[in-house]
C-alpha positions in Angstrom: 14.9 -16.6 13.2 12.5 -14.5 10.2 12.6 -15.4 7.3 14.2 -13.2 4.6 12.2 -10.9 2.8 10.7 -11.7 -0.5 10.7 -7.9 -1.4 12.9 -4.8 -1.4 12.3 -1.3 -0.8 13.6 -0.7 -4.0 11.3 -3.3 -5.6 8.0 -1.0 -4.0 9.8 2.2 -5.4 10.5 0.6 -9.0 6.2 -0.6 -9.1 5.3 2.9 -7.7 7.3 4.6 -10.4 6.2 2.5 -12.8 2.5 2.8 -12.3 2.9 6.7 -12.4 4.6 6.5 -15.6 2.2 4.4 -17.1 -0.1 7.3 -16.2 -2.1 6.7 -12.9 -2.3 9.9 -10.7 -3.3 7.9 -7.5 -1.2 4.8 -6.4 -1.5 2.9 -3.2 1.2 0.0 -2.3 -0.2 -2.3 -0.5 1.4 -6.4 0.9 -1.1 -9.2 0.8 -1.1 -11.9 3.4 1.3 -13.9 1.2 3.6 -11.1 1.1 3.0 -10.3 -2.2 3.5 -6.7 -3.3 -0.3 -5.2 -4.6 -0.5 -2.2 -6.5 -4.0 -0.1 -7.1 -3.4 2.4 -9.5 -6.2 4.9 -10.9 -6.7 8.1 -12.1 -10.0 8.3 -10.1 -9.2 9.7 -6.6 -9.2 7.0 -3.9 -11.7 6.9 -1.0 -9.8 7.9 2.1 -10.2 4.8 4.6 -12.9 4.9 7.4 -11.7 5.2 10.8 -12.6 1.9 13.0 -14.2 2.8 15.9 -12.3 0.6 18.2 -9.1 2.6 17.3 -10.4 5.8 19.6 -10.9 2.9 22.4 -7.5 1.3 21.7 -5.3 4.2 21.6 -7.7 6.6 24.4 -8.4 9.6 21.9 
């Protein structure tokens, strides 16, 4: 059996909202290895992720 989760959706929405009202433009929601929830907030625009170059191998694009 899984355990239960530590986390709700609700819980994500509440930290997203939050960080946008506290003024960030950009927010990325992110769960740690722990399962803890992680938050980045800025108002710097976030680098978009590289792509891994196995991924084109892995899923034949």
């Amino acid at each position: 059996m899984t355990a239960r989760a530590r986390f709700t959706q609700s819980d994500v929405s509440r930290a997203m909202k939050a960080a946008r009202e506290a003024g960030y433009d950009h927010v990325r929601v992110g769960i740690d290895v722990q399962g803890n929830i992680v938050v980045d907030a800025s108002n710097a625009p976030m680098m978009k992720a590289r792509e891994n170059p196995l991924d084109r191998l892995l899923l034949n694009r």
